[in-house]
Each structure stands twice: as C-alpha cells, then as structure tokens.
Phi, psi and omega in degrees: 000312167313326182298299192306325183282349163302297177326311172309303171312299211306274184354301177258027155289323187299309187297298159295356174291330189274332187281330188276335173306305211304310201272320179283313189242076175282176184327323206277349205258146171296137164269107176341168197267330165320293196299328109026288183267359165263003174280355184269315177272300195304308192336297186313293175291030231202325192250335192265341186265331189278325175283316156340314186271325178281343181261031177282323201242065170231159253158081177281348179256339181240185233270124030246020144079030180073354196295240182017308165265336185281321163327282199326269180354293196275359192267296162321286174301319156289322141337291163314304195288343199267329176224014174041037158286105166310307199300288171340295171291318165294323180278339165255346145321311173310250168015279160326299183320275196296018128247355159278010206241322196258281220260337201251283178277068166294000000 
C-alpha cells in the first residue's frame, strides 16, 4: 500500500510542477523580467556547480594525478562542440571514465 502512495505523491507532485508556470505566467500576461534572466543564467551556473562537483574529490598529486576524469572532462567538451549531441557527450564522458577508471588506471 506504501508503494502506490508513494507513486501517487510522486506523480502529482511532477504534475503539478509542470502545471504551476501554466498558473502563474498565464499567455495573455508578460513573464516578468526576473524570471527572464533567470532563464538566461542558471543554465550556465548550473553547469558550472556539476563541474565543481564532479572534480571536488580528484587528488591531483597522487596516482593516476586526476587523468581519468579530466579525459572524461575533455572528451565531454569536444564531443559536444563537435556533433552538439547530449546523449554522445555525457554518455560517453561516462562511458569513457568507468573504463579508464576499471581497465586502464587500476
């Protein structure tokens, strides 16, 4: 019985999240200028805390010196400017980490 009622929360928690811009900024209305920049900014800073966060615990002085994640790193950026695919760059920024990470820097 706990499971359906989880589901049930999650669910219409998702639904109303997606529901609440529709009630707050309707069409005929101007979207304030705040939400306007923040639609502008966050991405960026939002992406600048995911890198931060994935290189906060590399141990750049001792063995493997961080190599693994900065390949990952630089493989995810050039992957992106080259075919601007997400799926490509993240997944195989995965991808790429956890076999330099199991097979190559054991």
């Amino acid at each position: 019985m706990s499971v359906v009622f989880t589901i049930l929360t999650v669910a219409a928690a998702t639904f109303f999240t997606r529901l609440l811009p529709f009630l707050l900024f309707p069409a005929n209305k101007k979207t304030p200028d705040f939400v306007l920049y923040l639609g502008r900014v966050l991405p960026y800073a939002i992406m600048g805390m995911l890198i931060i966060y994935c290189f906060k615990d590399v141990e750049f002085l001792s063995r493997p010196f961080g190599l693994p994640e900065l390949l990952a790193g630089l493989f995810v950026v050039l992957a992106h400017k080259w075919k601007h695919s997400l799926l490509l760059s993240i997944g195989g920024g995965t991808v790429l980490y956890m076999v330099l990470v199991q097979a190559v820097f054991r």
